[in-house]
C-alpha positions as CSV (number, residue, x, y, z in Angstrom):
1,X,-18.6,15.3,-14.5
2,X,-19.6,12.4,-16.5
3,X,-18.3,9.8,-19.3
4,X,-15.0,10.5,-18.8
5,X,-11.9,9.2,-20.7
6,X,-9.6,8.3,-18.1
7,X,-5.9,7.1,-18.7
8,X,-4.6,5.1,-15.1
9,X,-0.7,5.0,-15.1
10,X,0.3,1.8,-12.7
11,X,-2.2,-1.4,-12.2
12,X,-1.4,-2.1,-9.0
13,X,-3.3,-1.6,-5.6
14,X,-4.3,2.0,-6.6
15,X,-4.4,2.0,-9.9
16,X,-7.0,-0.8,-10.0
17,X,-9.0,0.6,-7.1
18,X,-9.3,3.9,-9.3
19,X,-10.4,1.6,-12.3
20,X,-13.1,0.4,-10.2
21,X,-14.2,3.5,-8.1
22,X,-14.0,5.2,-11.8
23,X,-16.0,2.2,-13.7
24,X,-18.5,2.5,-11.5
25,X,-19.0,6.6,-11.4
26,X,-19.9,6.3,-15.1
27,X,-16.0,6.6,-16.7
28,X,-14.3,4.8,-19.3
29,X,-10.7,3.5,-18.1
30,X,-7.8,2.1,-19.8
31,X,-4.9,1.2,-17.4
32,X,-1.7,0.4,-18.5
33,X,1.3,-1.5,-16.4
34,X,4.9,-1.4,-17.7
35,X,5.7,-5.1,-16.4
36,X,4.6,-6.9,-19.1
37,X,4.1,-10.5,-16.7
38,X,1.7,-8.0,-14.2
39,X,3.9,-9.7,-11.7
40,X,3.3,-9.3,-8.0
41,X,5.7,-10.8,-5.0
42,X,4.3,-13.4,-3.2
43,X,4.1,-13.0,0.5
44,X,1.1,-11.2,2.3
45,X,-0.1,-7.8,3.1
46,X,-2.2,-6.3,6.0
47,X,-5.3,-4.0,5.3
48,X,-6.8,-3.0,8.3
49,X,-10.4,-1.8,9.2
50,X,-10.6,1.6,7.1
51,X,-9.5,-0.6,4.3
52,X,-12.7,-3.4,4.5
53,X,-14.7,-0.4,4.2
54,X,-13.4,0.7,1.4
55,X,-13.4,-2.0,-0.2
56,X,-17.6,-2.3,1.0
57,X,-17.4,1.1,-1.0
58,X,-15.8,-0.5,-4.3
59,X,-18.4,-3.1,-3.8
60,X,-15.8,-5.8,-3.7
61,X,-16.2,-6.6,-0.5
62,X,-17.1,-10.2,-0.7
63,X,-14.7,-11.3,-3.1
64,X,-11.8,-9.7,-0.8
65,X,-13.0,-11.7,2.5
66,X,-13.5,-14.3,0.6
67,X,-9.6,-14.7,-0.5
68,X,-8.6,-12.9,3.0
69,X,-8.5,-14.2,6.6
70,X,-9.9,-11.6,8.9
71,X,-9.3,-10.6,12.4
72,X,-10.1,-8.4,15.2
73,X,-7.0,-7.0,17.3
74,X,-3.3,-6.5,17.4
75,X,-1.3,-8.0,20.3
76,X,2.1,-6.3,21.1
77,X,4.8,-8.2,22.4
78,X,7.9,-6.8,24.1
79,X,11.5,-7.9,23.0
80,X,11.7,-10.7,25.8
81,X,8.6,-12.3,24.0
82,X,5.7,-11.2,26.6
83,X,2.4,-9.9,25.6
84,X,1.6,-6.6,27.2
85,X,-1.6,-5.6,25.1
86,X,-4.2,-7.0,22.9
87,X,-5.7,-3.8,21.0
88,X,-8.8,-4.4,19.9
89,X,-9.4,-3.0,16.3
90,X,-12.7,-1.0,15.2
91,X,-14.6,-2.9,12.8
92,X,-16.1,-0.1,10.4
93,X,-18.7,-2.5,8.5
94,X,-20.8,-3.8,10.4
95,X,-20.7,-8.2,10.6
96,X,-17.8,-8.0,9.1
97,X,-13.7,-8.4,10.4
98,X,-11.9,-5.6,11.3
99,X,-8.9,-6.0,9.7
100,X,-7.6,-8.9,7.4
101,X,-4.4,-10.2,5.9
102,X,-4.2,-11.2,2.8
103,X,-1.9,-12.7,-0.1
104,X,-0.8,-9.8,-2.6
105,X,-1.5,-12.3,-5.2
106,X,-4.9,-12.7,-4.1
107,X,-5.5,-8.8,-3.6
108,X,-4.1,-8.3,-7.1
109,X,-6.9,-10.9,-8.4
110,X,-10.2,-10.0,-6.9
111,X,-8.9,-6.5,-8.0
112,X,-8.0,-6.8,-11.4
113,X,-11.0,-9.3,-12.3
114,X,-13.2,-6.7,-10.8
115,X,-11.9,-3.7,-12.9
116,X,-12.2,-6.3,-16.2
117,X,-15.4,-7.3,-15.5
118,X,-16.8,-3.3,-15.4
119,X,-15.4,-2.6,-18.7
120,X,-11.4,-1.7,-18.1
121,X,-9.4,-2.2,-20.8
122,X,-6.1,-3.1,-19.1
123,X,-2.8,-3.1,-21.8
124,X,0.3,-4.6,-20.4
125,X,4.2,-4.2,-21.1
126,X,3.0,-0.4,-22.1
127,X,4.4,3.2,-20.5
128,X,3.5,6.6,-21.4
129,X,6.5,8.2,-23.1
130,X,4.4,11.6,-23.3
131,X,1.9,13.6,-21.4
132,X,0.5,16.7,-23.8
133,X,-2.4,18.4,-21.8
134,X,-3.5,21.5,-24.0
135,X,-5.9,22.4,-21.1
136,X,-9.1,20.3,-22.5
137,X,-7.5,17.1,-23.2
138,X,-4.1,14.7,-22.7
139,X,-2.8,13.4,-25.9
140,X,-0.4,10.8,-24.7
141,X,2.0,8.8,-26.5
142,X,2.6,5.1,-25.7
143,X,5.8,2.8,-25.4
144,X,4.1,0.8,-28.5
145,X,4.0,3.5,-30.9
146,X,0.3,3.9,-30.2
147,X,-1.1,7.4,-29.1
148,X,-4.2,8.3,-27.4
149,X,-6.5,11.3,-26.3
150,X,-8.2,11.4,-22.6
151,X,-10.2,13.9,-20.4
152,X,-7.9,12.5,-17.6
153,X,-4.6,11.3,-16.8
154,X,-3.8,9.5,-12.8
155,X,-0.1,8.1,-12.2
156,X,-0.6,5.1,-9.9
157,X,2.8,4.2,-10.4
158,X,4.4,4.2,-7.1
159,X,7.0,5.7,-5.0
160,X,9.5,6.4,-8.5
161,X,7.1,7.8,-10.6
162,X,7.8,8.4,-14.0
163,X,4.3,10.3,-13.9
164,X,5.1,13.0,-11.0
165,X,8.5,13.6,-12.4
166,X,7.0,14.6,-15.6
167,X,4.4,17.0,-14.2
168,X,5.8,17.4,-10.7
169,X,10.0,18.0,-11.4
170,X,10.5,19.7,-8.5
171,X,8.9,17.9,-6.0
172,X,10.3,15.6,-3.3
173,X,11.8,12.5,-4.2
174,X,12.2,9.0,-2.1
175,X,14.6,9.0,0.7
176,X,16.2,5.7,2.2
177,X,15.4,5.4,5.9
178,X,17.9,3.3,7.5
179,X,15.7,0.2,7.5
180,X,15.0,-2.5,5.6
181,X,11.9,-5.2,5.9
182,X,11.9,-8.7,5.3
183,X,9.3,-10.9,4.7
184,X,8.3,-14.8,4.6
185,X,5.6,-16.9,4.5
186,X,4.8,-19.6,6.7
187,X,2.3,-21.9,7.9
188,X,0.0,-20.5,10.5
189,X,0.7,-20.9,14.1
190,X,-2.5,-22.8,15.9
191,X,-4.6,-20.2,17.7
192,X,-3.1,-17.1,15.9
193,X,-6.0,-14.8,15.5
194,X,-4.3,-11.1,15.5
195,X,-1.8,-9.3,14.0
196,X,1.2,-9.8,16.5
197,X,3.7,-6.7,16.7
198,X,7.0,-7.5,18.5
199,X,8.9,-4.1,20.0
200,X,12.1,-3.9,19.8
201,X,15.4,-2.3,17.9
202,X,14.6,-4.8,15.4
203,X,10.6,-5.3,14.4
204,X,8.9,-7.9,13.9
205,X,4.7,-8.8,12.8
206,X,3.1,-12.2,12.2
207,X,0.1,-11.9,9.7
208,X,-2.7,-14.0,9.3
209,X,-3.7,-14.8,5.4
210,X,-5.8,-18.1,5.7
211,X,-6.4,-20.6,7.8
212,X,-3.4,-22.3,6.8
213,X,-0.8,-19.5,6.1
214,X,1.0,-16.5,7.0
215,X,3.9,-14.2,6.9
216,X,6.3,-12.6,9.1
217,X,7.9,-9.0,8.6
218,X,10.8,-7.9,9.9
219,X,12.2,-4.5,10.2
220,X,15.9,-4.0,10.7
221,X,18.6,-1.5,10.3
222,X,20.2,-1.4,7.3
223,X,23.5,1.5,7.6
224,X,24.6,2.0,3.9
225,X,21.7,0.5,2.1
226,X,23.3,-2.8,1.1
227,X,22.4,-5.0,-1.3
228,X,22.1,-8.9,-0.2
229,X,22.1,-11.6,-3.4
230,X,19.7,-14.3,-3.5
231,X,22.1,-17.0,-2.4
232,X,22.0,-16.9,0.9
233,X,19.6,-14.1,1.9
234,X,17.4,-17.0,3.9
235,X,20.3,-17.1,6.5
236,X,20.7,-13.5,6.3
237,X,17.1,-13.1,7.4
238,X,17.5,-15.7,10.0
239,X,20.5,-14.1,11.5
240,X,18.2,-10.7,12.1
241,X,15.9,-12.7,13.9
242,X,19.0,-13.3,16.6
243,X,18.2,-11.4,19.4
244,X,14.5,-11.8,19.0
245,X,11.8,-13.2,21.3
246,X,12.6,-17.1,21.7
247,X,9.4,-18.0,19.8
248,X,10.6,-15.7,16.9
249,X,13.8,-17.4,17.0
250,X,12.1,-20.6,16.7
251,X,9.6,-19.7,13.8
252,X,13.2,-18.5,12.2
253,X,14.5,-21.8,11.6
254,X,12.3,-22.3,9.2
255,X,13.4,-19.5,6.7
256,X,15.3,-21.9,4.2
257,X,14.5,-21.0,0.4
258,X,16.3,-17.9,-1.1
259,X,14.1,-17.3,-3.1
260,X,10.9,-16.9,-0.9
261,X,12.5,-14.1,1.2
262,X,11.5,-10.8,0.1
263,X,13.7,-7.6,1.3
264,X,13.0,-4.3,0.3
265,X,14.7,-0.6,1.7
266,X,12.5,1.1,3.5
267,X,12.0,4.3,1.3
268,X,9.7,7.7,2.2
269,X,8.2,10.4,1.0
270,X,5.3,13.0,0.8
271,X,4.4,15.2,-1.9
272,X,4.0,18.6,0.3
273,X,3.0,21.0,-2.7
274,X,0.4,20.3,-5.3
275,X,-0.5,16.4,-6.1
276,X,-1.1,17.7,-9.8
277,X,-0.9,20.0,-12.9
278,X,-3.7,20.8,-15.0
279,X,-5.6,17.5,-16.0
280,X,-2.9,15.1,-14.7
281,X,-2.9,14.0,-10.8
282,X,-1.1,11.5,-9.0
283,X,-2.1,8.9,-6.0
284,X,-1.2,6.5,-3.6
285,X,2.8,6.0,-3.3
286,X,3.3,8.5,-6.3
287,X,2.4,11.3,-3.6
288,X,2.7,9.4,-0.2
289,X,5.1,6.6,0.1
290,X,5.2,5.1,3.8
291,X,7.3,2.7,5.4
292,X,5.2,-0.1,6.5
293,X,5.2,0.3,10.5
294,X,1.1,0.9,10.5
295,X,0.8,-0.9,7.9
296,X,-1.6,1.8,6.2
297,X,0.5,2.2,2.9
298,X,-2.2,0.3,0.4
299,X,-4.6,1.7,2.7
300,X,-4.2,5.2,1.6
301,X,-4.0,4.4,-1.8
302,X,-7.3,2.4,-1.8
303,X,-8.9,5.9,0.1
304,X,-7.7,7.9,-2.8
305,X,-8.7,6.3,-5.4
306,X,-12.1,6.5,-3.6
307,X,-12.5,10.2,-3.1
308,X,-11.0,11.0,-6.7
309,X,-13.6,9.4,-8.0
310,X,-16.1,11.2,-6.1
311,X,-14.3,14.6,-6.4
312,X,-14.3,14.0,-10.2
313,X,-18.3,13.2,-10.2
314,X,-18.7,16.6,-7.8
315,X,-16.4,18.8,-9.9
316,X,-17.1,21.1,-12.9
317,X,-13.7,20.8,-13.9
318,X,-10.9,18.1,-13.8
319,X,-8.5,20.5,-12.5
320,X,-11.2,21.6,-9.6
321,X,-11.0,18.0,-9.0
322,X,-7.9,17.0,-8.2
323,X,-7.3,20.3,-6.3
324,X,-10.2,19.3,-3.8
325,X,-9.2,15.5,-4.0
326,X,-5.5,16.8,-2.8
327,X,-7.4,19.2,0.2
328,X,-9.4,15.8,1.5
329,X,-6.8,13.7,1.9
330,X,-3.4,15.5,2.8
331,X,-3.5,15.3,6.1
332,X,-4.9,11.8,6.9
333,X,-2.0,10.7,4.4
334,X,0.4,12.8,5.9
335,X,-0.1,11.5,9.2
336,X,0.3,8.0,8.4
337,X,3.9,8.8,6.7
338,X,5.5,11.0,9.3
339,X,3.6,8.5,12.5
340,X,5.4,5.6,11.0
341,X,8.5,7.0,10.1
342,X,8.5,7.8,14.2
343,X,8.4,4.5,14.6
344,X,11.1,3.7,12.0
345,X,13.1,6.0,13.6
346,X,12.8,5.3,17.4
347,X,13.7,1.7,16.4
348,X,16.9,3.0,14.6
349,X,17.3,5.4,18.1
350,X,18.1,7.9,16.1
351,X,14.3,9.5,18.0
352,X,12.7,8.7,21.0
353,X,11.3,5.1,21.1
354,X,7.6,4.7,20.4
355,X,5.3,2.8,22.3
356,X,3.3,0.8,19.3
357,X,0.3,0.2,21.2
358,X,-0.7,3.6,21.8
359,X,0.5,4.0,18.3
360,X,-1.7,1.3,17.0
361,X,-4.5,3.0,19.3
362,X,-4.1,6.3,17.4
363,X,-3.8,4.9,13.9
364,X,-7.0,3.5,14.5
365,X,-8.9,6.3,15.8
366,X,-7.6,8.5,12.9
367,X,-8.3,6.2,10.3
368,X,-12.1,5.1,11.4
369,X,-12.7,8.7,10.6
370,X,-14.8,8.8,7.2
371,X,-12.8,9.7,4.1
């Protein structure tokens, strides 16, 4: 199929990639975002070796490296602080980094001025209040009083979507996981050239961005799902870090402003049944949610928004593609959900431990695979 009229629900990671991957197969695309500011938090994310290569296949691949600090292996660090591997990552495109971290910001920038300049029309501070598919078009009704008609709808907006529980009302919903991550930005330590994973009840990464920055996660248990206020939550974070690795500790002190500490609850979830009904199909956290432990979350997104667009250009119907988009990617996606929630849960001991660099070693083979 060609010259579709395609409606994306959510402009964030997925959402924009689909733009893109869609602009580019021939499609027209209007995107709408309920936050009216398009606001993203400002701390890093990682996107590891499948996801340079998808973003080759998006053909923003310069722009990305160019806002990104790349990087070739994870080290992995037991609680005490010593290094017991350096796991080198694949790199999937060829002269290029294997992995990179990058400033969500950033991502959000080279993405969205990408899917403008290809012709998306992207409307802000807008929801769909109603999905109508008579079987040969959606006729959706927006937040602004506005309506319009589309060969496609695709809710890219995330782990509570108001998309999936429209189409999808019965199907799994978000679970809390016990944990919690953290997240701050600091300046980069000289010589840190990897994603560094500390094991241990509570988790912690440091992530390159540039040659001047980067962020640490932590992962901790979080019993009750509490709620911490901004006042204070920079010494809340630094109390995690107490039985840390001494240099963790260290880097710790230097957690100071409220308001640059981002926690979130760790939530999960995978769409077993269908990813879609009639002309209306979801991706990315809508279907998927993972807790970050591989740090493949965006990943998969990105991936789907690639093969949706490729299923849609193969298809003879919308409905035959979504169906075949679902088959292709169910059980890459559900392997990265249920192999981090392992982790999640062996550092909770509520499971056996896992060991993260044969974890790491794994995520890696599986995800070098072609999409």
């Amino acid at each position: 199929m060609q010259n579709l009229d395609i409606l994306i629900i959510g402009a964030g990671i997925g959402g924009l990639s689909s733009a893109i991957a869609l602009n580019r197969a021939g499609h027209r695309v209007t995107l709408i975002e309920r936050d009216p500011e398009w606001s993203v938090y400002g701390v890093g994310i990682i996107q590891q070796s499948n996801v340079v290569r998808a973003m080759d296949q998006l053909g923003v691949l310069d722009s990305f490296l160019d806002a990104a600090f790349g990087f070739d292996a994870v080290e992995i660090f037991v609680p005490d602080g010593t290094m017991v591997a350096r796991v080198p990552s694949p790199r999937l495109v060829e002269g290029r980094p294997a992995n990179v971290g990058i400033g969500r910001r950033a991502l959000q920038k080279v993405l969205g001025d990408c899917a403008r300049a290809l012709g998306s029309q992207i409307r802000l501070g807008v929801t769909a209040d109603s999905l109508d598919d008579d079987g040969h078009k959606v006729a959706v009704g927006f937040s602004d009083g506005t309506t319009g008609i589309y060969d496609a709808v695709i809710g890219a907006d995330g782990i509570y979507s108001d998309t999936r529980a429209k189409i999808l009302p019965d199907a799994e919903r978000p679970e809390f996981t016990g944990q919690a991550v953290w997240r701050y930005n600091f300046p980069r330590s000289e010589g840190l050239d990897a994603l560094q994973v500390y094991n241990g009840p509570i988790g912690v990464g440091l992530v390159p961005m540039s040659e001047t920055l980067m962020y640490m996660f932590v992962t901790t248990p979080e019993p009750g799902n509490p709620r911490y206020p901004i006042e204070g939550i920079a010494e809340a974070m630094r109390g995690k870090l107490a039985g840390c690795a001494p240099s963790v500790r260290a880097l710790g002190e230097q957690i100071v402003d409220d308001r640059a500490v981002v926690y979130r609850p760790l939530e999960g979830m995978l769409v077993t049944g269908p990813w879609s009904r009639g002309r209306i199909g979801l991706l990315g956290d809508a279907v998927h949610a993972t807790t970050p432990h591989l740090g493949q979350g965006a990943g998969m997104a990105v991936e789907d928004a690639i093969v949706l667009a490729e299923e849609l250009g193969r298809a003879e119907t919308v409905e035959a593609a979504f169906h075949a988009y679902r088959d292709r990617r169910f059980e890459r996606c559900a392997y990265i959900v249920r192999a981090s929630l392992a982790i999640c849960h062996g550092q909770l001991g509520i499971a056996p431990p896992v060991d993260n660099h044969k974890a790491t070693g794994e995520m890696f083979a599986v995800v070098s695979q072609p999409i």
